[in-house]
C-alpha positions in Angstrom: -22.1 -5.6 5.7 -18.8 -4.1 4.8 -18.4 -0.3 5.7 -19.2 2.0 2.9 -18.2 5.6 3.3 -19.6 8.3 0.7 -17.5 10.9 -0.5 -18.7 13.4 -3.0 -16.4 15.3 -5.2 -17.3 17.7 -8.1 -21.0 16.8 -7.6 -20.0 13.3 -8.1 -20.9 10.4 -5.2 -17.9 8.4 -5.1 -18.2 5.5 -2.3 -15.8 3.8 -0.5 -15.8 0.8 1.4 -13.3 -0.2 4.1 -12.5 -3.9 4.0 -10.4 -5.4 6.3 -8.9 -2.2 6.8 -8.4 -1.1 3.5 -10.3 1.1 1.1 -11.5 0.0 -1.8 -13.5 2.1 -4.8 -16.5 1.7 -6.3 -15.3 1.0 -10.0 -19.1 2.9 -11.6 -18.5 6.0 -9.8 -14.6 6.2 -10.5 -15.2 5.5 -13.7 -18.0 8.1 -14.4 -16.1 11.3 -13.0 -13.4 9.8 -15.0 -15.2 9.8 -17.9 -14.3 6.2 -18.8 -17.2 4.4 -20.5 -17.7 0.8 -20.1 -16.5 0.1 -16.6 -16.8 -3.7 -16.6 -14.2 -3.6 -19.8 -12.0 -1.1 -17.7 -12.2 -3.8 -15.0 -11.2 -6.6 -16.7 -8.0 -4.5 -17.9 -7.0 -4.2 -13.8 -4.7 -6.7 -11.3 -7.6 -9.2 -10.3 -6.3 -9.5 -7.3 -7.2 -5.9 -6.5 -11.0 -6.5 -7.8 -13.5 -7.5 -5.8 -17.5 -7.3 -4.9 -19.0 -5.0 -2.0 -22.6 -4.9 -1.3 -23.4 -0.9 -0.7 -26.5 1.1 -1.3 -26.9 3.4 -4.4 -29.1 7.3 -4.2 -32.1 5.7 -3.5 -31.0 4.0 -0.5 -31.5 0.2 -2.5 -28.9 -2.0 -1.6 -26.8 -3.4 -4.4 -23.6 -5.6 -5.1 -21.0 -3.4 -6.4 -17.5 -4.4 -8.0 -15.2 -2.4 -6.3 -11.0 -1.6 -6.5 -8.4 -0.9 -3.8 -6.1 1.7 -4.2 -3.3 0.7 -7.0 -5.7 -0.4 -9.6 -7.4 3.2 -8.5 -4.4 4.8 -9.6 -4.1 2.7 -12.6 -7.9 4.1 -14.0 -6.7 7.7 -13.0 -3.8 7.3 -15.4 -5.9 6.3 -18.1 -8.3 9.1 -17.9 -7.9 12.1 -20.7 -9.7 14.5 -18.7 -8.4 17.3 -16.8 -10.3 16.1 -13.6 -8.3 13.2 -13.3 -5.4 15.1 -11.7 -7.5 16.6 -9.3 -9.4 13.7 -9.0 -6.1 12.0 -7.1 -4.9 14.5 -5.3 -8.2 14.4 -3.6 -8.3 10.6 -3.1 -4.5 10.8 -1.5 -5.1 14.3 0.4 -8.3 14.4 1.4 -9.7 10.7 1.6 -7.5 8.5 2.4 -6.6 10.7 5.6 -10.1 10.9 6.4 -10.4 7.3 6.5 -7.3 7.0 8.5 -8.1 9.6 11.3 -11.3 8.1 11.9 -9.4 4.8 12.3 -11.4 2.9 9.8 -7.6 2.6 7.9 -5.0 2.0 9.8 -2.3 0.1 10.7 -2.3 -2.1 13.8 0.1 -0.6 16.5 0.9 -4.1 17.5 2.0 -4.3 13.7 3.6 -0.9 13.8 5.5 -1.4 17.1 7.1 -4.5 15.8 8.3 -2.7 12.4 9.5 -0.1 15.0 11.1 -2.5 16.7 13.2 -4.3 14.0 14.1 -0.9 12.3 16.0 -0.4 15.8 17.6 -3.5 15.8 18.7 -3.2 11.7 19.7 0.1 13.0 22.5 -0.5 15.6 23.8 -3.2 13.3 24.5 -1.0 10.7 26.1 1.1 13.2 28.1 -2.0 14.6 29.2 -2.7 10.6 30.9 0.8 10.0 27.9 3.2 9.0 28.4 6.5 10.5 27.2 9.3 8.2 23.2 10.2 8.9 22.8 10.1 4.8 24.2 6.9 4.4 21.4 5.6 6.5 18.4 7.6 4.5 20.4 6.4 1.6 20.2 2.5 3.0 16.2 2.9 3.7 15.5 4.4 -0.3 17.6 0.9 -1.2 15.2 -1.5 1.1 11.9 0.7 -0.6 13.2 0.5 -4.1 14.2 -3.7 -3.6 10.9 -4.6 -2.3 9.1 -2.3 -5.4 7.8 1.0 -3.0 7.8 4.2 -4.6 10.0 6.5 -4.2 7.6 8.7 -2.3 6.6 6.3 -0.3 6.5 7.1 3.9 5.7 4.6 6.2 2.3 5.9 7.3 1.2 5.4 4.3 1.8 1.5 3.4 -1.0 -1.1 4.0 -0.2 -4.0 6.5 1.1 -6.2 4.7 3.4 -3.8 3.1 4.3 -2.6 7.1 4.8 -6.6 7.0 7.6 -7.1 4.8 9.7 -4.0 5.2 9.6 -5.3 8.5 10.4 -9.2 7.7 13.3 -7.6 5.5 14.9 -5.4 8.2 14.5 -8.9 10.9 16.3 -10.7 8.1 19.4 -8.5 7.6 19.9 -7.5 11.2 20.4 -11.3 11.9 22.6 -11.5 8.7 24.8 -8.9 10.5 24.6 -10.3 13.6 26.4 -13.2 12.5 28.6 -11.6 9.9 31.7 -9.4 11.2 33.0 -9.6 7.3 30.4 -7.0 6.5 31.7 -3.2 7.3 31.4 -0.1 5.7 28.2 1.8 3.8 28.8 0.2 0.2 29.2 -3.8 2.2 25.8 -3.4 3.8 23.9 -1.9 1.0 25.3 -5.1 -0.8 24.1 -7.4 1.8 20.8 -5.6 1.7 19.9 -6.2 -1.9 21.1 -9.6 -1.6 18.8 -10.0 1.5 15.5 -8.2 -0.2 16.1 -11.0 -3.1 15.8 -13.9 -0.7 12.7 -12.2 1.4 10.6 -11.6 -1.9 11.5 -15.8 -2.9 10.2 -16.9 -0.1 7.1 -14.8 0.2 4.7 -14.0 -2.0 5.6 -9.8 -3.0 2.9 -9.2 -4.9 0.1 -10.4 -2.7 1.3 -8.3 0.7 2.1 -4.9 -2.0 -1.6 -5.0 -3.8 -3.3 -6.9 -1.2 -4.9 -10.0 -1.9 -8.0 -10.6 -0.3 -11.0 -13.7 -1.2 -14.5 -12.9 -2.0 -15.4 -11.0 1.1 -18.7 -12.5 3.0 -21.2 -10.1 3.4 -24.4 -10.2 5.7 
């Protein structure tokens, strides 16, 4: 049975399953404090490889087979909603939910997964170092250019990416440190931020971005 967590916000239920440890939305209840009719049409309209089925229980305890949505085809309903709610609406999934599910370790990321990443960033670190970079902002400024390559938001912080997301900043950063490892040639700020796009380019053709950024998971096998 996969986890289901109930949440209830402006007198709505709203449940949540974890599934291999990441949330995913039931798509009825999203869609009705959304206000958005039809919810099999609004799913059809979503990444499919976001979509999948859950088995949960509804208000009269009955167990059901639910479609349910992770979290960027959440976002993509939210924007679609006219109704004033919807703002709210995500500010409570992304202050208030997700960091529930998190601190109760139902959402996490692995350390083993998190100490590697760690790990690599160290090593990508005292290259850069080695090839000329001095100034602390050049380095933020080298970290926004490995998020932007591999498609993260802006806003986005480490804590808050999935695994496989933890997965290929980190394949990225193992990549390029090993680049300037062997390169001398590179130096300075504007040579490495160079090799680093050229690097992101070659990491997302030989994996698949779009699967380790949204997630893809099979029909999950319930009991």
């Amino acid at each position: 049975m996969d986890k289901q967590i109930k949440r209830i916000f402006s007198d709505h239920e709203i449940r949540v399953f974890v599934i291999k440890e990441e949330p995913y939305f039931s798509v009825l209840d999203v869609c009705n404090v959304l206000g958005l009719k039809n919810s099999r049409e609004q799913t059809s309209r979503l990444k499919k490889d976001g979509v999948r089925t859950a088995y949960g229980f509804d208000k009269n305890n009955i167990k059901r087979k639910l479609v349910v949505i992770n979290e960027p085809n959440l976002y993509k309903l939210i924007f679609r909603s006219k109704k004033d709610e919807a703002e709210k609406f995500q500010d409570w999934v992304y202050e208030e939910v997700l960091p529930s599910i998190r601190k109760t370790g139902k959402y996490s990321i692995p350390e083993k997964i998190k100490d590697k990443s760690t790990k690599n960033r160290n090593f990508l670190t005292s290259e850069w170092q080695a090839h000329g970079v001095e100034k602390p902002h050049q380095f933020v400024q080298l970290t926004l250019q490995e998020y932007k390559q591999l498609g993260f938001g802006k806003d986005k912080r480490k804590k808050d990416m999935t695994r496989g997301e933890i997965l290929l900043l980190s394949a990225l950063e193992s990549m390029e440190a090993l680049k300037l490892f062997d390169n001398m040639d590179i130096n300075g700020y504007y040579d490495c931020k160079n090799s680093l796009i050229e690097t992101a380019k070659n990491v997302k053709q030989i994996t698949s971005k779009d699967k380790y950024l949204e997630t893809n998971i099979k029909e999950v096998k319930n009991d």
